[in-house]
Wavefront OBJ file of the C-alpha trace (Angstrom):
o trace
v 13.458 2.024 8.286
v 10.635 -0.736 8.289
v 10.520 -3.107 10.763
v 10.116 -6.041 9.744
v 8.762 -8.299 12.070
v 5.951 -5.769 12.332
v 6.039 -5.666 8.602
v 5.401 -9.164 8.533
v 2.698 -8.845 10.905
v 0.810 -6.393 8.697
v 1.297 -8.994 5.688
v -0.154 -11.832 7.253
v -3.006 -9.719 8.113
v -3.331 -8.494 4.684
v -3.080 -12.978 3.577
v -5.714 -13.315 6.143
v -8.120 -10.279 5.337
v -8.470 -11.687 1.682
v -8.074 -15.301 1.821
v -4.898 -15.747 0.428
v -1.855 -18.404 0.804
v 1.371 -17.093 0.661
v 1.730 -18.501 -3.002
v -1.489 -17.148 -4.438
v -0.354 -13.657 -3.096
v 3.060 -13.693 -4.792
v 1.053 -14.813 -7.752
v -1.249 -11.973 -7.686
v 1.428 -9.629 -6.769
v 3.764 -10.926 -9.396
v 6.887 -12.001 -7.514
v 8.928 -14.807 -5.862
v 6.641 -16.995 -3.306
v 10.439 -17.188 -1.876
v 9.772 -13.626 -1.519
v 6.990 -13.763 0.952
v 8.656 -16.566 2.526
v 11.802 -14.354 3.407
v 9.812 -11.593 4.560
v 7.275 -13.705 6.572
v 10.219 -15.051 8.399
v 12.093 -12.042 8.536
v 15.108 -12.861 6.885
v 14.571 -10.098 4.450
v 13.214 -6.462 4.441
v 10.571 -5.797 2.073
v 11.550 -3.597 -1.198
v 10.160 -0.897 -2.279
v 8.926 -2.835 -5.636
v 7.345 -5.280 -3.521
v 5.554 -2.551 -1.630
v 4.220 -0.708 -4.182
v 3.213 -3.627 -5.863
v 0.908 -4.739 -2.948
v -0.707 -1.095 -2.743
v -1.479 -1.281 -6.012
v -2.914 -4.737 -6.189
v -4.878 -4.168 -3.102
v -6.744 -0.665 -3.089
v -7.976 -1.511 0.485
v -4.343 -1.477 1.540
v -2.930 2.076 2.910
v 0.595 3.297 1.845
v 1.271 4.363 5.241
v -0.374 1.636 6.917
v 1.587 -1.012 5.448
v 5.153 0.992 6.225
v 4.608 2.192 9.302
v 1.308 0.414 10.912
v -0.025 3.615 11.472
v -3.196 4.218 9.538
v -5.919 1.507 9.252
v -6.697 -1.363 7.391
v -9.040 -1.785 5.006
v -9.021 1.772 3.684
v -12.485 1.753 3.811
v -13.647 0.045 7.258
v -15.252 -2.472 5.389
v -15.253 -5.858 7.426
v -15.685 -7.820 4.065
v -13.246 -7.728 1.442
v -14.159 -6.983 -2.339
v -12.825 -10.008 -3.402
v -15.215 -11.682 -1.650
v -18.260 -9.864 -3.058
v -17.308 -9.310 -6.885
v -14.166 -9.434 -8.580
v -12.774 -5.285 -8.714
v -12.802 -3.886 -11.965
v -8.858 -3.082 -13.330
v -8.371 0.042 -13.761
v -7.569 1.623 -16.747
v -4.981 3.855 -17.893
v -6.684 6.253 -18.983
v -5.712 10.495 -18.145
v -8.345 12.409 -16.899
v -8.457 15.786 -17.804
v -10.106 18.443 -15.253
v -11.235 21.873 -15.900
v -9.690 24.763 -14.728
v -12.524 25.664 -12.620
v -13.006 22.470 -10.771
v -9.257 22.555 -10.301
v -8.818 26.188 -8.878
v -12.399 24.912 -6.382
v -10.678 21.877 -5.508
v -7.374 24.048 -4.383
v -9.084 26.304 -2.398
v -11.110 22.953 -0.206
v -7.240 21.177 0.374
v -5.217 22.559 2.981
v -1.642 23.476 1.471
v 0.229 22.303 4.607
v 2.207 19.397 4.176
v 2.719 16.821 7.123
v 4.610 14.524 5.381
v 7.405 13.374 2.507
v 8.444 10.412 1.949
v 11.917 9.825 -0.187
v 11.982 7.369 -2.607
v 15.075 5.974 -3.757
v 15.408 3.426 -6.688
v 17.236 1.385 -4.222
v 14.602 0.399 -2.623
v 14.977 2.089 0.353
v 12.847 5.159 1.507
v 12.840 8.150 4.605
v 9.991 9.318 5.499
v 10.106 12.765 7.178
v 7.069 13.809 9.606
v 6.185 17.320 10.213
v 7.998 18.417 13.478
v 6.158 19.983 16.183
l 1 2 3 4 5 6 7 8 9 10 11 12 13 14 15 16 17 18 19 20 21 22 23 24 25 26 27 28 29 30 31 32 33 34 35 36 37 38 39 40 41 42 43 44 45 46 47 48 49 50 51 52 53 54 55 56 57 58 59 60 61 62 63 64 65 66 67 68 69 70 71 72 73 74 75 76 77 78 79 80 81 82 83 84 85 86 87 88 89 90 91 92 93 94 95 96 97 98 99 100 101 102 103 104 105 106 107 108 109 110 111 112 113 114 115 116 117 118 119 120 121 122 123 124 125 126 127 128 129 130 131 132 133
Protein backbone atom coordinates (compact mmCIF):
# COMPACT_ATOMS: atom_id res chain seq x y z
CA UNK A 1 0.00 0.00 0.00
CA UNK A 2 1.18 3.73 -0.52
CA UNK A 3 1.98 5.69 2.18
CA UNK A 4 0.72 8.56 2.13
CA UNK A 5 2.37 11.00 4.04
CA UNK A 6 5.41 10.01 2.00
CA UNK A 7 3.15 10.17 -0.97
CA UNK A 8 2.44 13.57 -0.19
CA UNK A 9 5.95 14.33 0.23
CA UNK A 10 6.80 13.19 -3.29
CA UNK A 11 3.81 15.51 -4.59
CA UNK A 12 4.89 18.56 -3.14
CA UNK A 13 8.18 17.92 -4.59
CA UNK A 14 6.76 17.25 -7.89
CA UNK A 15 4.47 21.20 -7.17
CA UNK A 16 7.82 22.49 -6.35
CA UNK A 17 10.09 20.96 -9.21
CA UNK A 18 7.70 22.65 -11.83
CA UNK A 19 6.33 25.67 -10.33
CA UNK A 20 3.02 24.73 -9.69
CA UNK A 21 0.16 25.67 -6.98
CA UNK A 22 -1.87 23.05 -5.89
CA UNK A 23 -4.78 24.43 -8.17
CA UNK A 24 -2.84 24.80 -11.39
CA UNK A 25 -1.74 21.08 -10.89
CA UNK A 26 -5.27 19.70 -10.51
CA UNK A 27 -5.93 21.83 -13.51
CA UNK A 28 -3.29 20.36 -15.56
CA UNK A 29 -3.95 16.99 -14.25
CA UNK A 30 -7.65 17.28 -14.74
CA UNK A 31 -9.16 16.67 -11.30
CA UNK A 32 -10.58 18.10 -8.03
CA UNK A 33 -8.08 20.88 -6.43
CA UNK A 34 -10.07 19.21 -3.30
CA UNK A 35 -8.22 16.33 -4.53
CA UNK A 36 -4.74 17.52 -3.92
CA UNK A 37 -5.93 19.13 -0.90
CA UNK A 38 -6.99 15.67 0.67
CA UNK A 39 -3.95 14.03 -0.33
CA UNK A 40 -1.57 16.90 0.69
CA UNK A 41 -3.07 16.61 4.08
CA UNK A 42 -3.39 13.08 4.14
CA UNK A 43 -6.86 12.57 4.62
CA UNK A 44 -7.03 10.55 1.50
CA UNK A 45 -4.86 7.94 -0.39
CA UNK A 46 -4.13 8.74 -3.84
CA UNK A 47 -6.09 6.60 -6.68
CA UNK A 48 -4.85 4.92 -9.13
CA UNK A 49 -6.57 7.46 -11.79
CA UNK A 50 -4.94 10.18 -10.10
CA UNK A 51 -1.61 8.43 -10.40
CA UNK A 52 -1.57 7.60 -13.71
CA UNK A 53 -2.78 10.78 -14.60
CA UNK A 54 0.30 12.59 -13.07
CA UNK A 55 2.78 10.07 -14.93
CA UNK A 56 1.33 10.84 -17.86
CA UNK A 57 1.16 14.58 -17.59
CA UNK A 58 4.63 14.72 -16.31
CA UNK A 59 7.14 12.46 -18.40
CA UNK A 60 9.91 13.49 -15.89
CA UNK A 61 7.89 11.73 -13.22
CA UNK A 62 8.82 7.83 -12.59
CA UNK A 63 5.99 5.22 -12.06
CA UNK A 64 7.87 3.70 -9.36
CA UNK A 65 9.20 6.74 -7.96
CA UNK A 66 6.03 8.31 -7.26
CA UNK A 67 4.52 4.85 -5.50
CA UNK A 68 7.15 3.79 -3.72
CA UNK A 69 9.96 6.75 -3.52
CA UNK A 70 12.31 4.47 -4.80
CA UNK A 71 13.67 5.53 -8.14
CA UNK A 72 14.62 9.19 -8.85
CA UNK A 73 13.15 12.24 -9.79
CA UNK A 74 13.31 13.86 -12.73
CA UNK A 75 13.65 10.80 -14.95
CA UNK A 76 16.26 12.38 -16.59
CA UNK A 77 18.62 14.16 -13.87
CA UNK A 78 17.87 17.27 -15.34
CA UNK A 79 18.00 20.11 -12.60
CA UNK A 80 15.67 22.31 -14.85
CA UNK A 81 12.34 21.33 -15.74
CA UNK A 82 10.99 21.38 -19.47
CA UNK A 83 8.40 23.54 -18.64
CA UNK A 84 10.66 25.97 -17.90
CA UNK A 85 12.64 25.86 -21.16
CA UNK A 86 9.83 25.23 -23.92
CA UNK A 87 6.47 24.05 -23.64
CA UNK A 88 6.71 19.74 -24.41
CA UNK A 89 5.24 18.77 -27.48
CA UNK A 90 1.79 16.37 -26.84
CA UNK A 91 2.18 13.41 -27.96
CA UNK A 92 0.32 11.88 -30.46
CA UNK A 93 -1.55 8.81 -30.80
CA UNK A 94 -0.17 7.54 -33.32
CA UNK A 95 0.98 3.27 -33.56
CA UNK A 96 4.28 2.67 -34.53
CA UNK A 97 4.91 -0.20 -36.42
CA UNK A 98 8.50 -2.01 -36.09
CA UNK A 99 10.05 -4.49 -38.31
CA UNK A 100 10.55 -7.85 -37.54
CA UNK A 101 14.18 -7.53 -37.59
CA UNK A 102 14.61 -4.62 -35.31
CA UNK A 103 12.17 -6.43 -33.07
CA UNK A 104 13.87 -9.97 -32.91
CA UNK A 105 17.58 -7.40 -32.31
CA UNK A 106 15.86 -5.56 -29.74
CA UNK A 107 14.81 -9.08 -27.89
CA UNK A 108 17.98 -10.46 -27.91
CA UNK A 109 19.70 -6.74 -26.08
CA UNK A 110 16.63 -6.96 -23.08
CA UNK A 111 17.15 -9.31 -20.43
CA UNK A 112 13.93 -11.63 -20.13
CA UNK A 113 14.05 -11.69 -16.30
CA UNK A 114 11.40 -9.98 -14.69
CA UNK A 115 11.96 -8.16 -11.23
CA UNK A 116 8.79 -6.84 -10.91
CA UNK A 117 4.65 -6.87 -11.41
CA UNK A 118 2.59 -4.67 -10.35
CA UNK A 119 -1.42 -5.56 -10.11
CA UNK A 120 -3.71 -3.22 -11.19
CA UNK A 121 -7.11 -3.30 -10.09
CA UNK A 122 -9.94 -0.96 -11.42
CA UNK A 123 -10.46 -0.17 -7.86
CA UNK A 124 -7.89 1.78 -7.59
CA UNK A 125 -5.84 -0.13 -5.58
CA UNK A 126 -2.60 -1.97 -6.75
CA UNK A 127 0.23 -4.87 -5.27
CA UNK A 128 3.23 -4.68 -6.38
CA UNK A 129 5.26 -7.92 -6.12
CA UNK A 130 9.28 -7.66 -6.06
CA UNK A 131 11.43 -10.42 -7.18
CA UNK A 132 12.40 -12.47 -4.02
CA UNK A 133 15.88 -13.23 -3.31
Amino acid sequence: MINSEAFAKRLEEILKYYDLSASSFAEKIDVGRASISHILSGRNKPSLDFVMKIVKEFSEVELYWLINGKGQFPKNNETTPPSKKTQPEKKSNQNYKISNDQNLQSEKQLSSEVSKVIVFYKDGRFEVFDEQI
